[in-house]
Steps between C-alpha positions, in 0.01 A plus 500: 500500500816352371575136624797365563624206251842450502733554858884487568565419873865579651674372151853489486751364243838407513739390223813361657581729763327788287207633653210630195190518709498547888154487718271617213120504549287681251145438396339526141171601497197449201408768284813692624823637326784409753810680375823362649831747458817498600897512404601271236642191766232550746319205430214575266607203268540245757164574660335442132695182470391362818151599445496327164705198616810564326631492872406360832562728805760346733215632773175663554161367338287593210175539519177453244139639593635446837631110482857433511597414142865399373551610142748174364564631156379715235251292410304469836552904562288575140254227631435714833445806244830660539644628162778704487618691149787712449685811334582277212180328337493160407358420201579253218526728211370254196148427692222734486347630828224288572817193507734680674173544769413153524856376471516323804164396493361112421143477563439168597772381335409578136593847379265742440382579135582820330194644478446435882836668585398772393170523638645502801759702441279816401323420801798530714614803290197720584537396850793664556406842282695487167461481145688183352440282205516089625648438170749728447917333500639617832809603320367812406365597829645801689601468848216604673282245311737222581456619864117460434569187375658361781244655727210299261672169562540583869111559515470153304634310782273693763737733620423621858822680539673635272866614510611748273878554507647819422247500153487843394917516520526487105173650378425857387284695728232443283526187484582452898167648597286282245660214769427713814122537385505081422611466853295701667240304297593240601491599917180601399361170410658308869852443364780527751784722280829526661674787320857545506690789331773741578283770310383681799235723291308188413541377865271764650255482159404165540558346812225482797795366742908531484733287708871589514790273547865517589761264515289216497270633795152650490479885598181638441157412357259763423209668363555700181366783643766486833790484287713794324821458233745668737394244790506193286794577339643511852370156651652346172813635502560605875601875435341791341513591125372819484745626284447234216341715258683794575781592188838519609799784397621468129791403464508588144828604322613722150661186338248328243551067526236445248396687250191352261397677189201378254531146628245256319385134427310472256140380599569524912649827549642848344631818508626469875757742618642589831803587700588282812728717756762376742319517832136471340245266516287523223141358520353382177090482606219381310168257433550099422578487144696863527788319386810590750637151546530476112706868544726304771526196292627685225752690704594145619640376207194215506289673237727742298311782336435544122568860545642795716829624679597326833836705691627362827759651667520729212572235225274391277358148584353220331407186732401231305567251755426520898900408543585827305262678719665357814850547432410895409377511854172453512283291717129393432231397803248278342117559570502150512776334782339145481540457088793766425618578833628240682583114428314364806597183550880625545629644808512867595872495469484361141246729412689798634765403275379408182530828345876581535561077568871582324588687832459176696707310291828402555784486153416161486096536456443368848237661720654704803251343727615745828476838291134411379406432821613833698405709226104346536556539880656857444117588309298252740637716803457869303166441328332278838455230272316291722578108462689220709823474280683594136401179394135543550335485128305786378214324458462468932488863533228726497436782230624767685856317553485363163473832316825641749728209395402569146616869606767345660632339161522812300605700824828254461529627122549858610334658220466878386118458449266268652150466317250408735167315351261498784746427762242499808216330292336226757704550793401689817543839673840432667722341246345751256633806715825269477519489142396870511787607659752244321369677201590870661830359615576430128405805390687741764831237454531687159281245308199541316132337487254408240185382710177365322197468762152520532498588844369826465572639877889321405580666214418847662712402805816348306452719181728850420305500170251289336444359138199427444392267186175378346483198215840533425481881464694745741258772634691702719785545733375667853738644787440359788389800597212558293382093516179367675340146482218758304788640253608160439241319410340807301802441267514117547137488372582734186278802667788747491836418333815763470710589208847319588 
């Protein structure tokens, strides 16, 4: 039978006068998978930070194999066996893997010798189910081995629980349930595993227990087997979503926006051609590696295309720079808000207005302090950003408000076409039915959407027609009509591809 290792009793955590965590008691059992979900801003990263010691609770008790225990730091949490690794790996990319295991590792003061690290670094490999050479430069290493990296170097430091933060977020599926099978594994073998992840699909594969939690406050905590999507969808968010999935009315229209015709870069990508309606959202679907961000990139104005004919708003176009792209009209969402999104040390309001900053400015250069400010409070109040002030930085916010102010910057641009790289990528259920219908809004104002994802269930709901591409090759454009996840990935996977 599991035992229990690790307890929270009646935590709560303020900041100022903010309140993060609020009476919360949950208890982490051995050789269990404890999945924790919930909105972005409920709380999920504050309870890892207090359970690794990046935080103290301002009250409540923590207890380990049943003693009260006070995790001062870091360094005493990872001495208790708590290890927590995240969506982005940390690895140093010059050392090979059997260094980047041990990194943090001095035996007795004298560092171990090569051939020793590596020793024990196979060891540790096997244990947790994977194939991986000790000697091989990190820098090559895909995600998912840099995940099992992390994990090794976890289980170096006798990991007893192990957090794993929102770790599949930027893996293929392939690759996401080689790290489901290591963490199962790893229940197997004792380990505590607290999951967390907004992917609800791997929520019911892998978990033996699920706790929910909203606004700060524990809701529910459950067996697998007690617990259904439509009901834990509702404890997190406090109102039905039945409807998520469901495609709205097209709001499609005659007029062509973009027309593509043979586009090509030569080496990434070629021969792609399209037509983007007013009113449409246009999916663009396909494996890691399929090649659509380099499509949107090109589109951009970032990397310009060697070849092909590019028409928006019926004349011919050729962005060489993002600013040309922008001042034609045309927005682009980065897949990635923390590196290309957002500037997150700077304040919501300056980040709202660093794309058309010349509007704020006054004939003199000066920054029109007052206008910045409404117009941030004008998108905080319509897109229930959720944060204390204007002049909160980025960086404070969770994903889920983080990816609507980078919305919010391009909403402030007005553009004819938005081009959406996987806009609800690592945030949860709610503020993805948000951006959903921000997205719809767009498209039914007269507008038009190019939207990459591999959310298979959210390019069928947001879709009017899907492209679907494979290594750089187009294989077919499907109504939405005649799509399924099973058409899709029959053409993503080069099993059946159309004449276009």
């Amino acid at each position: 039978m599991p035992q229990p290792i690790l307890r929270l009793n009646s935590i709560s955590k303020y900041f100022g006068m903010t309140k993060a965590l609020s009476d919360m008691s949950i208890t982490f059992n051995s050789g269990e998978v404890h999945a924790i979900v919930g909105e972005n801003g409920a709380g999920k990263s504050t309870i890892i930070k207090i359970m690794t010691g990046i935080h103290q609770p301002t009250s409540g008790t923590i207890e380990l194999d049943g003693k009260a225990s006070i995790m001062t730091g870091p360094q005493a949490a990872r001495e208790a066996g708590i290890v927590a690794i995240y969506q982005e790996p940390m690895v140093f990319p010059d050392l090979d893997v059997a260094e980047n295991i041990f990194i943090s590792d001095n035996s007795d003061g004298l560092l171990m010798r090569p051939s020793e690290q590596r020793k024990r670094a196979s060891a540790l490999i096997k244990r947790i189910g994977i194939k991986l050479d000790p000697s091989r430069i990190a820098s090559g290493l895909t995600l998912a081995e840099q995940q099992a990296v992390e994990i090794a170097r976890a289980l170096s430091q006798d990991v007893r629980v192990l957090i794993m933060d929102e770790p599949t977020a930027s893996l293929s599926a392939h690759e996401a349930g080689q790290l489901r099978k290591i963490a199962q594994n790893l229940a197997g073998q004792g380990v505590a595993v607290v999951y967390i992840s907004h992917r609800l699909e791997e929520i019911f594969e892998i978990s033996d227990r699920v706790t929910v939690i909203r606004d700060g406050s524990h809701i529910s905590t459950k067996p697998i087997a007690e617990v259904t999507s439509d009901g834990m969808i509702t404890e997190m968010v406090g109102r039905g979503f039945s409807k998520y999935f469901e495609k709205a009315t097209s709001t499609t229209r005659d007029e062509v926006i973009l027309e593509v015709r043979n586009l090509t870069l030569e080496g990434v990508f070629e021969n792609i051609s399209f037509d983007l309606h007013r009113g449409e959202v246009l999916c663009m679907a396909g494996l890691v590696g399929a090649r659509r961000t380099d499509v949107a990139l090109a589109l951009f104005g970032i990397m310009p295309p060697t070849s092909g004919v590019v028409k928006f708003k019926g004349q011919t176009a050729k962005f060489t720079t993002p600013r040309a792209a922008i001042e034609a009209g045309i927005a682009y969402v980065s897949e990635d808000r923390r590196k290309l999104g957002l500037a997150m040390p700077m304040a919501i309001k300056s980040n709202v207005s660093i794309v058309t900053l010349d509007d704020f400015l006054s004939p003199l250069g000066l920054l029109k302090s007052e206008k910045e400010r409404k117009a941030a409070r004008h998108f905080i109040d319509s897109l229930n950003i959720r944060t204390p002030d204007v002049e909160t930085p980025v960086g404070m916010l969770s994903g889920g408000n983080q990816q609507k102010v980078m919305l919010a910057k391009w909403l402030n641009l007005n553009p004819d076409l938005f081009i959406f790289d996987e806009p609800t990528r690592g945030i949860d259920i709610g503020a993805k039915a948000e951006v959903h219908d921000l997205i719809r809004s767009v498209a039914a104002k007269g507008g038009a959407a190019l939207l990459i994802s591999s959310d298979l269930p959210e390019v069928l709901a947001m879709g009017d027609r899907i492209l679907v591409m494979r290594e750089g090759h187009q294989m077919s454009i499907l109504k939405h009509s005649e799509a399924t996840q099973e058409s899709i990935m029959l053409h993503a996977t080069g099993q059946r591809q159309e004449t276009i």
